[in-house]
C-alpha atoms as an extended CHARMM CRD file, in Angstrom:
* protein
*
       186  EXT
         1         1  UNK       CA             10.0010000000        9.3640000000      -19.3410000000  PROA      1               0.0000000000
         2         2  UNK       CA             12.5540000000       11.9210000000      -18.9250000000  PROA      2               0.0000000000
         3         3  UNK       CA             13.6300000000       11.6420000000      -14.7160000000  PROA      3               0.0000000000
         4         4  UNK       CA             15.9470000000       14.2180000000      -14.2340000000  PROA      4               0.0000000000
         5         5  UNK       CA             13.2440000000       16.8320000000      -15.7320000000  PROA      5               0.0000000000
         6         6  UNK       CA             10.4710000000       15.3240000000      -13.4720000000  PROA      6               0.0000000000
         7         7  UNK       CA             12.9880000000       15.7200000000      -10.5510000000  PROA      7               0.0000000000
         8         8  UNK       CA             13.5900000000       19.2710000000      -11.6710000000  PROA      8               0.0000000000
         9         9  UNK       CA              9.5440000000       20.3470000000      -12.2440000000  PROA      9               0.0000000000
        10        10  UNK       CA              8.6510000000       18.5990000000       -8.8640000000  PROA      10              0.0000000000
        11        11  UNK       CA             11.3970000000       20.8480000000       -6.7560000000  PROA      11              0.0000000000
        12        12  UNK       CA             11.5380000000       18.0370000000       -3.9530000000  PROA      12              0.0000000000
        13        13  UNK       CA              7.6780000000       18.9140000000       -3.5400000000  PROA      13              0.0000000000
        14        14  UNK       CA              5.7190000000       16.1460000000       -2.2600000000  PROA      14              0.0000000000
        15        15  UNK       CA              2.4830000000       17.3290000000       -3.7810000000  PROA      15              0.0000000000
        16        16  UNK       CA              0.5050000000       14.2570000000       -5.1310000000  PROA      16              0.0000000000
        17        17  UNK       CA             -0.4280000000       15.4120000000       -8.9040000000  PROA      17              0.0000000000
        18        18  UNK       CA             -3.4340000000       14.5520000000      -10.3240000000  PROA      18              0.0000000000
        19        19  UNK       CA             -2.7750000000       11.6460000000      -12.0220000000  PROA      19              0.0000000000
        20        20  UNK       CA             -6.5130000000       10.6150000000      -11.6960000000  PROA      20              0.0000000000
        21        21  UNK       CA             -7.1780000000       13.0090000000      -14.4410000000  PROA      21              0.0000000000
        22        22  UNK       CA             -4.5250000000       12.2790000000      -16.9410000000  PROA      22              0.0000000000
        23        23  UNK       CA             -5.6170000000       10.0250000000      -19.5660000000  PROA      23              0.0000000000
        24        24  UNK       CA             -2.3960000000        9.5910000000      -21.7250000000  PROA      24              0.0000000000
        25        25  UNK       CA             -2.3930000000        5.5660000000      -23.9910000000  PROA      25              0.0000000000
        26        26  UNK       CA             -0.3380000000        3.5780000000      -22.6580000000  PROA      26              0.0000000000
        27        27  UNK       CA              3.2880000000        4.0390000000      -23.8840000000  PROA      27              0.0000000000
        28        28  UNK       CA              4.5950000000        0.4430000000      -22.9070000000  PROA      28              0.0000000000
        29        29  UNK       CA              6.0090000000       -1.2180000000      -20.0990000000  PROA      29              0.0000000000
        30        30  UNK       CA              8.8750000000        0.1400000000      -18.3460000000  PROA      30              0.0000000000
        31        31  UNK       CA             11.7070000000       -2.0980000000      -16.4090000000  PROA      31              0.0000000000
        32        32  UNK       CA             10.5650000000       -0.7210000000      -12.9130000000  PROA      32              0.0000000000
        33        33  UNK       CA              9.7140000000       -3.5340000000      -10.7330000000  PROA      33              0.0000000000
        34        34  UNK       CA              8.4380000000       -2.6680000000       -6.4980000000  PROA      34              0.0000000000
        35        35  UNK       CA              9.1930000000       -5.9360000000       -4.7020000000  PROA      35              0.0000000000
        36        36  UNK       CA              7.2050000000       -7.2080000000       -1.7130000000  PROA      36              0.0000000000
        37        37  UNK       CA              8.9490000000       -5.4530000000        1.0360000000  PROA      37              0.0000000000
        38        38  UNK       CA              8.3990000000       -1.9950000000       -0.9310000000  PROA      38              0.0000000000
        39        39  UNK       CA             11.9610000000       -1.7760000000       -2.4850000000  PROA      39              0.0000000000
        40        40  UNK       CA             12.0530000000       -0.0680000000       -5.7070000000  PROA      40              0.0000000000
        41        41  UNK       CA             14.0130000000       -1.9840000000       -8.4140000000  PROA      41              0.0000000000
        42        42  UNK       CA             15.0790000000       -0.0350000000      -12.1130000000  PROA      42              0.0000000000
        43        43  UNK       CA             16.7050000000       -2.8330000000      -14.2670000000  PROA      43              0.0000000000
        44        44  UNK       CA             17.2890000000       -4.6820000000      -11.2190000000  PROA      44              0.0000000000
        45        45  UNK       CA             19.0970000000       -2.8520000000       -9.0030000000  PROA      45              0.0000000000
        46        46  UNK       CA             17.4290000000       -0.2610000000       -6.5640000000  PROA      46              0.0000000000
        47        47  UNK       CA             17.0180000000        3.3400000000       -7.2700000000  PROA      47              0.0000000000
        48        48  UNK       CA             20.7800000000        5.0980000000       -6.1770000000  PROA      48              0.0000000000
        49        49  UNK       CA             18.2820000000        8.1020000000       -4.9050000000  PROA      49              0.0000000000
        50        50  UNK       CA             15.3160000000        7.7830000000       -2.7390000000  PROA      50              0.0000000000
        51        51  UNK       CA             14.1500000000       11.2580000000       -4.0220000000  PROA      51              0.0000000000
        52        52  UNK       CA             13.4080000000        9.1110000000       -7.7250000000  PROA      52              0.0000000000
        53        53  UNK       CA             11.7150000000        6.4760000000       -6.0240000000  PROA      53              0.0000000000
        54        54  UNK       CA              9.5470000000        9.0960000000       -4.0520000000  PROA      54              0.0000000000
        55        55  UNK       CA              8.6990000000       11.3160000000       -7.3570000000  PROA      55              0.0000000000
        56        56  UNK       CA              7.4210000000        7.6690000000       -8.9270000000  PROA      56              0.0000000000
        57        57  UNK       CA              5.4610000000        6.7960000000       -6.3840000000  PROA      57              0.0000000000
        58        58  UNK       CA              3.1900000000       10.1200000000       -6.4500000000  PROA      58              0.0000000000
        59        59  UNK       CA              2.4840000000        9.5900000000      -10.0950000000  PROA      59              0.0000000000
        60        60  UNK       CA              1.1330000000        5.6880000000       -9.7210000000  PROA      60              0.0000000000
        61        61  UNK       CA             -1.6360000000        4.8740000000       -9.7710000000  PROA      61              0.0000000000
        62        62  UNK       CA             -3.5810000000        1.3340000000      -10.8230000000  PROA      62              0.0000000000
        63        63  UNK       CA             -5.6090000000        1.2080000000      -13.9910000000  PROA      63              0.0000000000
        64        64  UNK       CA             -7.7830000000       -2.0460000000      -15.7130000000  PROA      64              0.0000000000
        65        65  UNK       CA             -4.3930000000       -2.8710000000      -17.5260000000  PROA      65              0.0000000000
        66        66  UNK       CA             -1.8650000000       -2.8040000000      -13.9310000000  PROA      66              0.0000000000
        67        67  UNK       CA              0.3310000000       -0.3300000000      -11.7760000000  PROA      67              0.0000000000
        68        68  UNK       CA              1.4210000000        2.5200000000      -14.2150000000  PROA      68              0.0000000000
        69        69  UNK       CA              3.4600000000        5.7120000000      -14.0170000000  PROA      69              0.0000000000
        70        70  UNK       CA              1.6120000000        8.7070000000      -15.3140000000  PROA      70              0.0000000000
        71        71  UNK       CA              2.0430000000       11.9480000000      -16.6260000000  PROA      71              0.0000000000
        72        72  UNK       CA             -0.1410000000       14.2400000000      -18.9330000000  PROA      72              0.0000000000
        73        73  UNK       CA              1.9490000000       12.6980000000      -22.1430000000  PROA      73              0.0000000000
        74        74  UNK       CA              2.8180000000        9.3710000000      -20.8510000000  PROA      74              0.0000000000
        75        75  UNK       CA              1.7570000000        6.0050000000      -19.4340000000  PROA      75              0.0000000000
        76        76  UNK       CA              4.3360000000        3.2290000000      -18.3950000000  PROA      76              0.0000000000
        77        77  UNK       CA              3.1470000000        0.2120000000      -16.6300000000  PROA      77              0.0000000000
        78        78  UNK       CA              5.3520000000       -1.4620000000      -14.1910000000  PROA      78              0.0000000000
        79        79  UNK       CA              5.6670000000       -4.4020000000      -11.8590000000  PROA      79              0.0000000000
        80        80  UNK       CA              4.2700000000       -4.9260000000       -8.7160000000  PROA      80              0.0000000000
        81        81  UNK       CA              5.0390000000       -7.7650000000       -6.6010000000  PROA      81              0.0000000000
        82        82  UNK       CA              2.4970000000       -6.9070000000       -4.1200000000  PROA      82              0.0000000000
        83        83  UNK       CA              1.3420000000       -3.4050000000       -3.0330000000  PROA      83              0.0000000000
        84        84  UNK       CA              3.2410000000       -0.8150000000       -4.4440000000  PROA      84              0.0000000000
        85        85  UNK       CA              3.3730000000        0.9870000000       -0.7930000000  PROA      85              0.0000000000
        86        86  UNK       CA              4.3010000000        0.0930000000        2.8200000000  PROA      86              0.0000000000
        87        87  UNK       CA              3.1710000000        1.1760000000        5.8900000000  PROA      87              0.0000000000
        88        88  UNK       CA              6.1930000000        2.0760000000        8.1100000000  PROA      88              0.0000000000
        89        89  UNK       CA              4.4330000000        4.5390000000       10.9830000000  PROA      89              0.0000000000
        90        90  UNK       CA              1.0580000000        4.2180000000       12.8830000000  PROA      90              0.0000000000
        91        91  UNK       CA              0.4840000000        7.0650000000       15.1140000000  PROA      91              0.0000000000
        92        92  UNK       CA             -3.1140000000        6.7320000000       17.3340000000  PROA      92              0.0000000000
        93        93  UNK       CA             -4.5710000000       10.8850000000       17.6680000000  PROA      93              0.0000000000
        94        94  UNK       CA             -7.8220000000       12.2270000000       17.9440000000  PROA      94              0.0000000000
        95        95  UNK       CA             -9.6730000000        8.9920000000       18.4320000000  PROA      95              0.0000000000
        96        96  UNK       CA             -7.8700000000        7.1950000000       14.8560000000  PROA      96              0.0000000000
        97        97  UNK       CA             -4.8370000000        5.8840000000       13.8670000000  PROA      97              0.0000000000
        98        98  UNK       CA             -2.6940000000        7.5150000000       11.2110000000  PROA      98              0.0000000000
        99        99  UNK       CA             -0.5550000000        5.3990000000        8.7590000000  PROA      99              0.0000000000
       100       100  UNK       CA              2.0590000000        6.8690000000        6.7560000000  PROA      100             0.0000000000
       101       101  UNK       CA              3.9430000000        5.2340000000        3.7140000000  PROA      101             0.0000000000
       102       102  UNK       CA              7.7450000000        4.8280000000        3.2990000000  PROA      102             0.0000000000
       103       103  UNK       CA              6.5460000000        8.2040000000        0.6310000000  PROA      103             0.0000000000
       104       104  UNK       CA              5.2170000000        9.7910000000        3.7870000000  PROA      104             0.0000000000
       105       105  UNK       CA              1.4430000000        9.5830000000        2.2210000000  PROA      105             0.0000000000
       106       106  UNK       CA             -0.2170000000        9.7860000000        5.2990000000  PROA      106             0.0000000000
       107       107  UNK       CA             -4.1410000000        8.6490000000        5.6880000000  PROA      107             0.0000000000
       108       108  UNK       CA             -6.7250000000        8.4870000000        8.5940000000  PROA      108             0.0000000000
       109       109  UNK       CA             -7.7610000000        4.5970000000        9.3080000000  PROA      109             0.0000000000
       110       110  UNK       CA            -11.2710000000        5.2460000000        8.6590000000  PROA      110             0.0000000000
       111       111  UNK       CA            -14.1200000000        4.4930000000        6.1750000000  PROA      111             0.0000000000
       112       112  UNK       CA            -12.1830000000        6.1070000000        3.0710000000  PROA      112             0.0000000000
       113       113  UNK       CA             -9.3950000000        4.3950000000        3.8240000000  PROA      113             0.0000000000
       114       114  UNK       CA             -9.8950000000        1.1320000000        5.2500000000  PROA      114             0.0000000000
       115       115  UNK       CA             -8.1370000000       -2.1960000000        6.4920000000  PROA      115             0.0000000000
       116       116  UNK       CA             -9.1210000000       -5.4270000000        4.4000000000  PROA      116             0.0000000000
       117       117  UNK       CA             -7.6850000000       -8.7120000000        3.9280000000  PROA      117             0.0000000000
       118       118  UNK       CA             -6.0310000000      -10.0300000000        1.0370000000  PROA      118             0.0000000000
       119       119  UNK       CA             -3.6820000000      -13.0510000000       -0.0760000000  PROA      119             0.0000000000
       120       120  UNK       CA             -0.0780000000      -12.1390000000       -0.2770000000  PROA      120             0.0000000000
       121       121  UNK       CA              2.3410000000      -13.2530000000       -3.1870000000  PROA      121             0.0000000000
       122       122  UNK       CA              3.2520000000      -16.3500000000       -0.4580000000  PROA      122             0.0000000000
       123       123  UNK       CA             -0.4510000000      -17.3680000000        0.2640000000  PROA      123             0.0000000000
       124       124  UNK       CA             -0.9430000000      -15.8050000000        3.5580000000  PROA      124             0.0000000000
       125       125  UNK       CA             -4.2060000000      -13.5640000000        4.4430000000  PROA      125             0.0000000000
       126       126  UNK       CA             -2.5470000000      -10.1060000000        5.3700000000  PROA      126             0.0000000000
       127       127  UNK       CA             -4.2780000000       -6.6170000000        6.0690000000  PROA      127             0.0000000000
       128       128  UNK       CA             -3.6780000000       -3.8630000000        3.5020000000  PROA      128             0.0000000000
       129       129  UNK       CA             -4.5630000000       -0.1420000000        3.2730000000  PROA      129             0.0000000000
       130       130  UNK       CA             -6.2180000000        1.7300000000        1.0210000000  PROA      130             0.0000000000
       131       131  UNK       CA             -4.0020000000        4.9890000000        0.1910000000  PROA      131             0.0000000000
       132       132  UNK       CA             -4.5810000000        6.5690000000       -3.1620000000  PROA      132             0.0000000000
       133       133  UNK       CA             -5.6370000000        6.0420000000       -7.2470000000  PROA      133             0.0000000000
       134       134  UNK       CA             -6.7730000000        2.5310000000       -6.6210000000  PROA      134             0.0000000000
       135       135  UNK       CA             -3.2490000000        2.0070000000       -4.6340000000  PROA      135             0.0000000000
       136       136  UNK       CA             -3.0390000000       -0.1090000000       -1.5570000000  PROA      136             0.0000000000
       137       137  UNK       CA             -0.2300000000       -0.6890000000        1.4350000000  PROA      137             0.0000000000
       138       138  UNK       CA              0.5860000000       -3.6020000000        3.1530000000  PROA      138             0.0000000000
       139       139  UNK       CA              1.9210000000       -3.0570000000        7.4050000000  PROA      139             0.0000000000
       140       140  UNK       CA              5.5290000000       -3.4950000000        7.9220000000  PROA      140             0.0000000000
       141       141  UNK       CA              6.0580000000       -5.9910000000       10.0670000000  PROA      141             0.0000000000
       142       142  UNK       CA              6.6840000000       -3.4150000000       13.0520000000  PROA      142             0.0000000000
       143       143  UNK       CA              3.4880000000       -1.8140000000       12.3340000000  PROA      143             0.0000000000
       144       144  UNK       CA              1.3670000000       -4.8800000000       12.2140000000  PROA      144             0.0000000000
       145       145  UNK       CA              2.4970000000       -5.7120000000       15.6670000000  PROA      145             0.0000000000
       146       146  UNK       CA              2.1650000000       -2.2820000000       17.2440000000  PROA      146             0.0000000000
       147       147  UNK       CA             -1.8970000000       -2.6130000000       15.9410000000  PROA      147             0.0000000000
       148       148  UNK       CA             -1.8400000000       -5.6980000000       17.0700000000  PROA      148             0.0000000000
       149       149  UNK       CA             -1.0450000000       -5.0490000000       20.2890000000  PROA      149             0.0000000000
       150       150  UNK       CA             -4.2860000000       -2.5220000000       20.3420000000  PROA      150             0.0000000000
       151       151  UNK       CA             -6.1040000000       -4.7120000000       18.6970000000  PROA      151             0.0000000000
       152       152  UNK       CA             -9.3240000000       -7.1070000000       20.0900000000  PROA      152             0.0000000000
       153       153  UNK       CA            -10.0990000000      -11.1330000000       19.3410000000  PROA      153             0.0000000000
       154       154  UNK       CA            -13.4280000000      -11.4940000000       18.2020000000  PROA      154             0.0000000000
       155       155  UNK       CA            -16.1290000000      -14.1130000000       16.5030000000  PROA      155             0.0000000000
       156       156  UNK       CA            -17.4460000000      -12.7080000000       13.0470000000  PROA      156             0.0000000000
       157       157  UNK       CA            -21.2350000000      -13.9280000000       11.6150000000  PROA      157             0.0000000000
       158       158  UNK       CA            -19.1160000000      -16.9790000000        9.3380000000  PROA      158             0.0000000000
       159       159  UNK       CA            -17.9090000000      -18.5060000000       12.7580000000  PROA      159             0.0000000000
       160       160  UNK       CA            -14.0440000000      -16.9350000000       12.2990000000  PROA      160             0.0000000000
       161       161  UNK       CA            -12.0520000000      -15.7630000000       14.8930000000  PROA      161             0.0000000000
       162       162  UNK       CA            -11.2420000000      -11.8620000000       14.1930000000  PROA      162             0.0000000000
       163       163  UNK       CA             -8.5010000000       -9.7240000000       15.0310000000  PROA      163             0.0000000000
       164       164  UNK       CA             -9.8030000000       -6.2400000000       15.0120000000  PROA      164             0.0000000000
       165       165  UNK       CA             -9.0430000000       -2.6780000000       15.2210000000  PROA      165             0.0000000000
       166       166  UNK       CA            -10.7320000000        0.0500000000       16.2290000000  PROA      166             0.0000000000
       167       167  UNK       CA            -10.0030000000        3.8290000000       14.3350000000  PROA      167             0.0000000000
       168       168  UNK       CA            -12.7670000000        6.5080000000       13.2870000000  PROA      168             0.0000000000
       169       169  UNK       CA            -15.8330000000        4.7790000000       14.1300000000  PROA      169             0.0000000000
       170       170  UNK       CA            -15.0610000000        1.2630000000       12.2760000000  PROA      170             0.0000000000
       171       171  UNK       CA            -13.4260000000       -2.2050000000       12.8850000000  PROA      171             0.0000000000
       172       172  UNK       CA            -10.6670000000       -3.0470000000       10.5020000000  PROA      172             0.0000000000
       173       173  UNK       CA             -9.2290000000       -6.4270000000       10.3340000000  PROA      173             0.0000000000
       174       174  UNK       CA             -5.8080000000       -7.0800000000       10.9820000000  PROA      174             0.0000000000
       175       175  UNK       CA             -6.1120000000      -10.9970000000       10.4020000000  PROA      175             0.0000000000
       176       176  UNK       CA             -8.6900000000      -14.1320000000       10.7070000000  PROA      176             0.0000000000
       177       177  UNK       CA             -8.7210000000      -17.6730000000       11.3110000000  PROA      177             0.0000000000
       178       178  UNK       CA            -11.1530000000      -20.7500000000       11.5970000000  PROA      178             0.0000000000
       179       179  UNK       CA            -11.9080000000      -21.9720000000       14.6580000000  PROA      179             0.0000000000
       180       180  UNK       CA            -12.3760000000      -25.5040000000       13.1940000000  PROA      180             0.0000000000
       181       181  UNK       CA             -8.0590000000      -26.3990000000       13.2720000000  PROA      181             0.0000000000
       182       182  UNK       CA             -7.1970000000      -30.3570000000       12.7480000000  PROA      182             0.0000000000
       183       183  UNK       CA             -7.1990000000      -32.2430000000       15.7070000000  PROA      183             0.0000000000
       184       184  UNK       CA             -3.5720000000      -33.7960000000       16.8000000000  PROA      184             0.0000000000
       185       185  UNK       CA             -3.0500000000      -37.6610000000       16.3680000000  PROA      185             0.0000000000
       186       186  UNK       CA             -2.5580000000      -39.1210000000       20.4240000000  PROA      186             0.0000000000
């Protein structure tokens, strides 16, 4: 996978290709690794030019066999700690909230593109996004508060305590809990 020449067809564009439609074998797996917090690692160290990282992301996508990078004549797979995106902005317009990805991929919270729940690396229950090619987003930290903050407590059917958010006609969860927590010893 030649960079520079990806670089130099893309022009800076941040046009998604349709990687959807490219059905290349698999070429191998390629030392790329996205950590946790969204940083994008090449041998180890992070990329020296945010423009690489960006041209990557718009040609991931997850297949059966993991994350890979795809073009019409190649398929690497790489490592993915996580999610492969973050959610850095949440803007609330036209009666939904708008997330956009350190990438600036920017969805509508809706039914395409929902919140759901899922166990982190560390264990925890977090929300994630749907974005893109079977790609997800976990909140940033900031963002998961500012929703938060909009958000409303209440009982689900299973007897959980919800924390919900309201954007394009659904409720997305930004986090659950049991009701049922351990009594403290007198």
């Amino acid at each position: 996978m030649n960079i520079d020449r990806l670089l130099q067809q893309s022009g800076g564009s941040a046009t998604i290709p349709p990687v959807d439609t490219w059905q290349p074998a698999l070429s191998g797996d390629i030392d790329i690794r996205i950590q946790a917090d969204g940083t994008w690692l090449h041998e180890g160290r992070p990329f020296p030019r945010p423009a690489i990282a960006k041209l990557l992301a718009s040609l991931l996508r997850r297949d059966a066999d993991g994350y890979c990078l795809v073009t019409p004549a190649e398929r690497w797979r790489v490592t993915v700690d996580d999610r492969p995106l973050m959610i850095v902005e949440a803007d609330f317009r036209d009666d939904a909230w708008w997330l956009t990805t350190q990438f600036e991929d920017v969805v509508r919270l809706d039914g395409d593109h929902p919140l759901s729940l899922s166990m982190t690396p560390d264990g925890e229950l977090a929300p994630e996004c749907a974005i893109r090619f079977g790609l997800a987003a976990r909140l940033h930290r900031n963002v998961f508060y500012r929703l938060v903050e909009q958000a409303r407590v209440d009982e689900t059917a299973e007897g959980h305590t919800a924390c919900l958010l309201y954007s394009a006609g659904h409720w997305h969860p930004l986090g659950q809990w049991s009701d049922s927590m351990p009594s403290e010893a007198p």
